[in-house]
N, C-alpha and C positions, 0 to 999 in steps of 0.2 A: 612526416607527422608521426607520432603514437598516440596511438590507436586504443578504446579500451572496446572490444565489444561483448555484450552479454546475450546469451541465448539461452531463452527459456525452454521449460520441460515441454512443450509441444513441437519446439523446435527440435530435440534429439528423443522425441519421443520414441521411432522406430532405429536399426542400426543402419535404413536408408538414408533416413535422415541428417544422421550423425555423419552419416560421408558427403551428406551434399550441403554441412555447417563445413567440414573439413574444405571442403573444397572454396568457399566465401573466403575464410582468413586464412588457406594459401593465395588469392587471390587478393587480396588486398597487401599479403604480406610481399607480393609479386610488383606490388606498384609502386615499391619503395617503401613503404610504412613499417613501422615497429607495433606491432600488436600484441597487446594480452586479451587474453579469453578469459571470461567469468560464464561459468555454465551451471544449469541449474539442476534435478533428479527428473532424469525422463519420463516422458508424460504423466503419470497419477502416482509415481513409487510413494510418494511423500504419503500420499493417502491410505495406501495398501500399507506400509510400514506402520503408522500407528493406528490402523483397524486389527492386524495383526497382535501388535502389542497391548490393544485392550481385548481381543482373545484370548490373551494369555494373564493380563493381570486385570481385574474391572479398577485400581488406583495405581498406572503407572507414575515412579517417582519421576521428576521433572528431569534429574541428572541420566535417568537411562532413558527417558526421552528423547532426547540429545544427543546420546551415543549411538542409538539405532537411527535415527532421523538420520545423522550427518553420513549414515554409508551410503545415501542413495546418491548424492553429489560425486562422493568416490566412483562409485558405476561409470556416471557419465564422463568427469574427467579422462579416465585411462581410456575408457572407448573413443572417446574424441582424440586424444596425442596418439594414439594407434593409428586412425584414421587418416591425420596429418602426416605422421611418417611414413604412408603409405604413398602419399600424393609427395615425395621429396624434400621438405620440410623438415628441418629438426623439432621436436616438440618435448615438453618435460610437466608432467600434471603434479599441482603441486594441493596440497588440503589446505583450508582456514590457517591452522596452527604453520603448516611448511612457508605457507606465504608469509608469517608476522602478522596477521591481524588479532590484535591485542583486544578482548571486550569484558565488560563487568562481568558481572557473578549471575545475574538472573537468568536463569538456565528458561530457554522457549522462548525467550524475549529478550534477547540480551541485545546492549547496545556497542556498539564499534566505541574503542577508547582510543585508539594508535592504528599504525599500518606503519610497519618496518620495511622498509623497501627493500634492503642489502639484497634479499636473495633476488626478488626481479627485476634488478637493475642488472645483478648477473647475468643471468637467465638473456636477459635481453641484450647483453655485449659481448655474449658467446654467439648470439645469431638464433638465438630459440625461440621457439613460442611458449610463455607460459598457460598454461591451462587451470586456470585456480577454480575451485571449489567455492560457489557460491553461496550463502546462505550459513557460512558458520564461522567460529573463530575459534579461542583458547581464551581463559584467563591467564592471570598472574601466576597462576597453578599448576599451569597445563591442563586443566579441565574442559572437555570438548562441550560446546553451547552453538546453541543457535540463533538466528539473529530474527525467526518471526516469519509467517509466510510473508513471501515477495520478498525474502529477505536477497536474494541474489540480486536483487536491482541493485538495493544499497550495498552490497560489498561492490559490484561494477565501479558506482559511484565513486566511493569511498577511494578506492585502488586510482581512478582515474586524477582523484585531487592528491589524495598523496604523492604521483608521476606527477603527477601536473602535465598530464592527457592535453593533447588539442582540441581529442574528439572524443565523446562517449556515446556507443553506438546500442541501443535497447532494441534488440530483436523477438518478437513476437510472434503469434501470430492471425494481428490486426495489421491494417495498413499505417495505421497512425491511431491519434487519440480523434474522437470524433463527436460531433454535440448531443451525443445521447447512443445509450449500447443498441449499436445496428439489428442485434438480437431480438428488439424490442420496437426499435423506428426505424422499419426499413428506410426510409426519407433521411434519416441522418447521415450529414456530410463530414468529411473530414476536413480538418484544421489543417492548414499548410504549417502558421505558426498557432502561439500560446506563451504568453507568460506564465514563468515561475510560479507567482500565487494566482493566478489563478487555476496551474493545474496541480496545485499544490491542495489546494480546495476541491476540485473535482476528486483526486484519491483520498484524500480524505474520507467524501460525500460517496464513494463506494465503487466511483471509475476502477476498474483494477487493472488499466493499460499499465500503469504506474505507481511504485510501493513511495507511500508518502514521505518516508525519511531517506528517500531517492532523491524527491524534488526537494526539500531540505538542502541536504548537502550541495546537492546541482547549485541552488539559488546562493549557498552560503560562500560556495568556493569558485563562482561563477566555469560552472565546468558547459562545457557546450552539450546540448544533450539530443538527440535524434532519432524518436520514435519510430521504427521499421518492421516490416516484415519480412520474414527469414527465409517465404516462399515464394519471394518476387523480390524486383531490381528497383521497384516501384520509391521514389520520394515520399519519407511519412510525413511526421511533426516535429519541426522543430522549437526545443525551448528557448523561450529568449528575454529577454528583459521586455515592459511594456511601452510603448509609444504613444501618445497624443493620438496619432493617429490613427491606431490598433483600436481605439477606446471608442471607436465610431460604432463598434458591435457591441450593444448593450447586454447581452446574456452572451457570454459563448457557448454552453454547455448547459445539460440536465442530467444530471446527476442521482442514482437511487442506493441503496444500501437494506439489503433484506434481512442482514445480521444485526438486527434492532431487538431489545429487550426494554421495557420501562418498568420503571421501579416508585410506587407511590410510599411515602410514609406519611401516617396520617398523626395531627395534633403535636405538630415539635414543637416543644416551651420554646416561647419567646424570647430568651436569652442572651446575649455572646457568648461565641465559643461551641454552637448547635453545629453550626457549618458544618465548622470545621470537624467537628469530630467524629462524623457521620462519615465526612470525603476524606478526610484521613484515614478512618482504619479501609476504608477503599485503598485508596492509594499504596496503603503500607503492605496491601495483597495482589498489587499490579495489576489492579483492576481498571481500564481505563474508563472515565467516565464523562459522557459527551453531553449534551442538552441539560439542563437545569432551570427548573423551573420552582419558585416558591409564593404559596398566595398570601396575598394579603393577612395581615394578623389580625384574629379573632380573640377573643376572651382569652389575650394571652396565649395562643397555640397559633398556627401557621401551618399547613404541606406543606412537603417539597417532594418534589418529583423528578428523574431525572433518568437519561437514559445509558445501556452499558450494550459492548455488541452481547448477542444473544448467547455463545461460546463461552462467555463468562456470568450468566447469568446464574447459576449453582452456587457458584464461589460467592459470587454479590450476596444472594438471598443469605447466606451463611452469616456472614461478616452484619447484615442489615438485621437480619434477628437479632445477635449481639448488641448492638446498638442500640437499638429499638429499646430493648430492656435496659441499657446505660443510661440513655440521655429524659426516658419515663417517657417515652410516645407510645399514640394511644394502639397503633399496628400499624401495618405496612400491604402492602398489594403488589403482585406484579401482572404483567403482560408482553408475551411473545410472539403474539401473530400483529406486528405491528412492523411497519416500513421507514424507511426517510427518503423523502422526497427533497430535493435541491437544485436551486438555477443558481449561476454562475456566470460572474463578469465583472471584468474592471470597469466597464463602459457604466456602473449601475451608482460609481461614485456620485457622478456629478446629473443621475439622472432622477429625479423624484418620481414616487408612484409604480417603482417596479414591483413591492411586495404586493399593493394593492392590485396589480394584476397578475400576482400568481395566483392571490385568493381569489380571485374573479373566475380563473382559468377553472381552479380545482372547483368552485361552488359552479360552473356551468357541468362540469362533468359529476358534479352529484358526489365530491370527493370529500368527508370530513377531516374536519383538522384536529388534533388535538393537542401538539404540541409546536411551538416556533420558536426559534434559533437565527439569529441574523449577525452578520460582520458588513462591515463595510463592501464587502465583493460577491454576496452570500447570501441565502435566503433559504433555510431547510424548513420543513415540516413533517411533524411526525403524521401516518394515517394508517388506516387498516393495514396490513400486508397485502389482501384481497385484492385492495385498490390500487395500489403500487402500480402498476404496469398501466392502466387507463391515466392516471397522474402524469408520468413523465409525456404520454404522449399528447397528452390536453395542451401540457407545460409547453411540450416542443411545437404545437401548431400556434402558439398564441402567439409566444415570442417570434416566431418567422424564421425559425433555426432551419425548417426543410429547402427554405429558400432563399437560406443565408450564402 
């Protein structure tokens, strides 16, 4: 088989660590398998590198963002093929750019465009392991970018469709993905499996087992994919397509996200063409913008309201002043001590009355709502930040998730 597996920054957080990952994929490589390695910047580097860099500049440019950011994945590569060739192994760490992963221009958020394989197809018919660099690529330019936090998932991903992987092994360190952060509901259990959307929706919804344009790709390029932990032998989550049968569990999962910002603007003229011009110069500042809400029209005027993570919420205000004064609205408002709460399930297609007992759940625990957001597998709600954490566990004893 080949093998892709990805080990996150808590996995080589220390250089004990990093010998007892070495030791896993000579081990698997021992079993007969072809593996590559996607590894991530050991334990907190990513954080320490741009607190560092706004010590030194209070507006670093996004391109030297980029360029400092992507040494911390260097670190861990070479320490890991160190590590490997210590344990008898041939090993060779190779960056974003060494491996061929092609991505656009947007530097901190860049998207995977291509993935060249030539050199790890080598790499792998000399007998080596490659060791890639997660979390970043090159453009058309050679300009070094990065693909977003979590972004190591999706290069894993990425690199295992491009091979056309058997297996894509996601190592963490959780046991798997679980119906609610254990951090929070000791009672939450772990999922053996999990459909693509719906954990596609859970990271979305602010799971962070797994980077959304992970389960993306997984889902698009049907890569098999297997949530684990990197400090035990232990069975996680497997992803998989969903079943008839699988649909018998109405919610799988509760879902929260604390990196919520909302944005009111007050008196949009009634118009065509308001939307749009409001979420366009969003869009055109890579802002991404999640929940949307507009009332009813009044004398000709209308809110809208809608939410952005809280990270971008500087950028947004900027961009919505602007706007505000374009489109003639009367002001605008925000708010950052706000949460999103979410339950999740395919099971929820064919079943009526789930929204009406989340809001049941949340008004027994005294939870206001202010905002709601729904898809066919989905049911968010915007509320205090404060409340967040009584929310999901309200959510998680209603639905029967502790004793699912």
């Amino acid at each position: 088989m080949l093998i892709v597996q990805k080990y996150g920054g808590s996995s080589v957080a220390t250089p004990e660590r990093v010998r007892q990952v070495a030791a896993r994929v000579v081990a698997t490589k021992r079993q007969g398998h072809r593996v590559v390695v996607v590894v991530s910047a050991m334990g907190d580097t990513t954080d320490h590198l741009i607190e560092l860099a706004h010590r030194v500049s209070p507006n670093p440019p996004d391109r030297e963002m980029d360029m400092i950011m992507a040494t911390g994945e260097q670190v861990s590569i070479a320490l890991l093929a160190m590590a490997i060739r210590d344990l008898g192994e041939e090993a060779v760490s190779l960056t974003g750019g060494q491996v061929g992963i092609l991505t656009d221009e947007v530097h901190t958020k860049a998207r995977i465009q291509k993935v060249d394989t030539a050199r790890l197809r080598a790499e792998l018919a000399a007998g080596r392991i490659p060791v890639v660099a997660g979390f970043q690529g090159v453009t058309g330019d050679n300009e070094i970018t990065t693909l977003g936090r979590g972004g190591s998932d999706t290069t894993a991903v990425a690199l295992a469709a491009a091979l056309r992987a058997d297996l894509c092994e996601i190592y963490t360190d959780v046991d798997g993905v679980y119906t609610a952060d254990p951090r929070l509901v000791p009672t939450a259990r772990k999922l053996p499996v999990i459909s693509h959307d719906e954990m596609l929706e859970l990271a979305c919804l602010g799971a962070v087992v797994l980077h959304p344009r992970a389960v993306e790709l997984a889902k698009l390029y049907r890569i098999p994919l297997h949530v684990r932990c990197s400090f035990n032998e232990n069975t996680g989550t497997m992803l998989k397509e969903e079943t008839a049968l699988e649909k018998s569990l109405v919610v799988t999962g509760v879902a929260h996200d604390l990196n919520v910002a909302k944005i009111g603007i007050f008196d949009v003229p009634d118009r065509p063409g308001m939307a749009r011009h409001i979420f366009k110069a969003l869009g055109d500042e890579n802002i991404n913008v999640d929940m949307i809400i507009q009332s009813s029209t009044r004398s000709g005027v209308a809110d809208i309201s809608f939410t952005v993570g809280r990270t971008d919420l500087a950028r947004a205000l900027a961009v919505v002043e602007r706007v505000v004064a374009e489109i003639g609205a009367r002001g605008y408002t925000h708010d950052d001590e706000v949460a999103k709460v979410s339950i999740v399930g395919a099971g929820m297609i064919s079943k009526p009355g789930v929204a009406a007992l989340m809001f049941e759940a949340l008004a027994e625990e005294g939870v206001n709502i202010e905002m709601i957001s729904t898809s066919e597998i989905k049911v968010s709600c915007v509320v205090r930040a404060s409340e967040a954490e009584r929310a999901v566990r309200a959510l998680h004893r209603k639905f029967g998730l502790d004793r699912a």
